[in-house]
N, C-alpha and C positions, 0 to 999 in steps of 0.2 A: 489575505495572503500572510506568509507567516514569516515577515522578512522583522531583524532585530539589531537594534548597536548596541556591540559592545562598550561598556564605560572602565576607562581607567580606574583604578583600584584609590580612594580617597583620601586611605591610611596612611599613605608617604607621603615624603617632601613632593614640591611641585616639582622639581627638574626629574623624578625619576618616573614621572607617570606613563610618558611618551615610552622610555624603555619596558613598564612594565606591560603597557603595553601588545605592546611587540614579543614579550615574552610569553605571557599568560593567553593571545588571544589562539593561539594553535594548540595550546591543552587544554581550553574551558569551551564547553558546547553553549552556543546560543539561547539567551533569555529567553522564558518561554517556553508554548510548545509549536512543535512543527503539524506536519509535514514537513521535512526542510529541503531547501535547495542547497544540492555540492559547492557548492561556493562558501554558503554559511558553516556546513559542515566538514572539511574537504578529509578530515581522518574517519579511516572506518568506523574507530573504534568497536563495542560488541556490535557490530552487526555484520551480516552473510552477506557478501557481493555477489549481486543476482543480474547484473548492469547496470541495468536504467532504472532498479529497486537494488537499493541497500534498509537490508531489513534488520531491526533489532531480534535478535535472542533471547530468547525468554524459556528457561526450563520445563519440560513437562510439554511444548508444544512440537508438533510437527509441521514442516513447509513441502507441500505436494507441488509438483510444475505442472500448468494445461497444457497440451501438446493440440496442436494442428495435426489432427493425422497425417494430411498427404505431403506436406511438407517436413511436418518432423519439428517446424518451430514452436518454441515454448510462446506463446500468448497470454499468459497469466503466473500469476502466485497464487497458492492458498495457506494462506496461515489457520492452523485446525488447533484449535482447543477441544479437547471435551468433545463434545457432540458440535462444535458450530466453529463455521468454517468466516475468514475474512478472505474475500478473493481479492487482489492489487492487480491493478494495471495504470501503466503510463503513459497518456499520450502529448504529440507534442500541441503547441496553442500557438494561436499568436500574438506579437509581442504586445499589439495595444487593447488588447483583451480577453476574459476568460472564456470558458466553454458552458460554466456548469449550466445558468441561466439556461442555454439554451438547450442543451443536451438534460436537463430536467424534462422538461415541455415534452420535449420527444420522447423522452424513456416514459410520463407519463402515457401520451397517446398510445404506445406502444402495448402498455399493459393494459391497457382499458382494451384494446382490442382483442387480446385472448381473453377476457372476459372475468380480467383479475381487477380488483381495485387500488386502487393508492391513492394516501392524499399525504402533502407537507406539512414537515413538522421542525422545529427549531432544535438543534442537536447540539455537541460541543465544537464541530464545526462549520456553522451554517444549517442553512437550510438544508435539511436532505430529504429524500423521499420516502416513507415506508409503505411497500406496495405489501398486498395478498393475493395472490397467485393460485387459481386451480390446480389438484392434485392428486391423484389417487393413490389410496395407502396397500400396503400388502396384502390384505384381504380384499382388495378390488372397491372399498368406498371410496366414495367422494370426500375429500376434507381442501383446506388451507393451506399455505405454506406462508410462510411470511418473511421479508426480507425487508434488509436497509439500505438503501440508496447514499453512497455518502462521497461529496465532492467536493475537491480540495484544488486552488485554480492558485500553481505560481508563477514565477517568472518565464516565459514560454513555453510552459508543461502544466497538463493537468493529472490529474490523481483520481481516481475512481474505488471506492471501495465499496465491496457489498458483502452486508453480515449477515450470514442466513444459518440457519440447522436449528436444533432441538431445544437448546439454551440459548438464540437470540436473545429471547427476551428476559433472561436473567442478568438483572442489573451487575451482579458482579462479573460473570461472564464476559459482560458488554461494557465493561470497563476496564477488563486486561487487556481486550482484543484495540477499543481503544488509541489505548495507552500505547500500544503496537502501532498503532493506523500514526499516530503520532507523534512518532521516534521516527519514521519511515525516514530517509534522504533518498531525493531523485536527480540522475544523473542525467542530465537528457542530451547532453554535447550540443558543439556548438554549428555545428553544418545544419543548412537549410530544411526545411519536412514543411511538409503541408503540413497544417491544420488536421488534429485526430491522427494523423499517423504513430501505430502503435508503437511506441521505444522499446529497445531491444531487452530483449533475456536471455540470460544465459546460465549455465550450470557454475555454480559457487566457485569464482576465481577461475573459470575456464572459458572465456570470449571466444567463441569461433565453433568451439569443439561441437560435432553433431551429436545428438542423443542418439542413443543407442536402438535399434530398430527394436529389440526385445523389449524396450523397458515405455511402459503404454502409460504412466505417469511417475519419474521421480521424486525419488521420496528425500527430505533431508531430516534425518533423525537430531531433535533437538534434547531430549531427553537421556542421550547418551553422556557421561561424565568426559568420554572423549572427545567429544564434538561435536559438530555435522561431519554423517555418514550419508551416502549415497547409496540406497539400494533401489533393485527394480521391482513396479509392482506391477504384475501380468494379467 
């Protein structure tokens, strides 16, 4: 888990450490990398409020939403580089233990039954999974897909990432995306949820508002000088 204390600053007298404190511990981001829990992090800073994901920024990428068709509810993030996408989701846990253990087990059985492979491997956080999954390409062969299994278990939430497309497996690729998985801050509130209940999403600084029945997956333009942009992709 990627929980961290902050240390008083060394360079001052002793009586002013307690105030600095108090000063410095709401402008400086926790030792470390995350995932991090809103607690540790509770300023947006660069990142998009997505709800229950606040996602870092990072130029040149775009963040698509999965929709639920019949509902209309966003279910996922995609952070797209390049050719290779990181999907995020957040669900909730419970308090005296995590998910991944066991929701590994299962995502393996799972894949072993379409008739894909995976085995475990040691990443930068944890154990994760890298499966190879059946697929057929645009001329009608048989090939691979490959994807990464990656989980992240905090304080009654867990984090689920999976890195898949073209450039997974380029090390640099797979270490911006990363680098992203690891800036993440999860807000997961404090009202009761079973266990796996997926935490909400929303359109950037807009809780509630329904997505637009035209727009079959929003886009947020990261690459723009002016911001994130919303448009729809049909």
């Amino acid at each position: 888990m990627s929980w961290f204390r902050r240390k008083a600053r060394t360079d001052r007298p002793a009586e002013d450490a307690v105030e600095t404190l108090e000063t410095e511990e709401s402008l400086e981001e926790p030792e470390g990398t995350g995932p991090w829990d809103v607690e540790e992090v509770p300023d947006l800073g660069q990142r998009v409020d997505l709800g229950s994901l606040r996602v870092p920024v990072r130029r040149g990428m775009q963040i698509t939403m999965e929709l639920e068709r019949k509902s209309r509810r966003i279910v996922a993030v995609n952070v797209v580089l390049g050719r290779t996408t990181l999907q995020l989701q957040a669900f909730a846990a419970p308090r005296s233990a995590g998910l991944w253990d066991e929701l590994r087990a299962e995502l393996s059985a799972s894949i072993t039954k379409q008739a894909g492979s995976v085995e475990e491997q040691e990443g930068p956080f944890g154990t994760e999974l890298l499966a190879r999954l059946p697929a057929r390409t645009p001329d009608g062969r048989t090939a691979t897909r490959a994807a990464r299994f990656i989980g992240v278990d905090g304080p009654r939430w867990f984090l689920r990432g999976v890195l898949s497309g073209e450039q997974a497996s380029d090390p640099a690729v797979a270490a911006e995306l990363e680098a992203v998985l690891a800036d993440v801050v999860v807000v997961r509130g404090h009202e009761a949820r079973a266990p796996r209940d997926l935490l909400g999403l929303h359109l950037p600084g807009k809780p509630g508002q329904e997505v637009p029945t035209g727009a079959a997956r929003p886009t947020i333009d990261l690459a723009s000088p002016r911001g994130p942009e919303i448009t729809e992709v049909r």
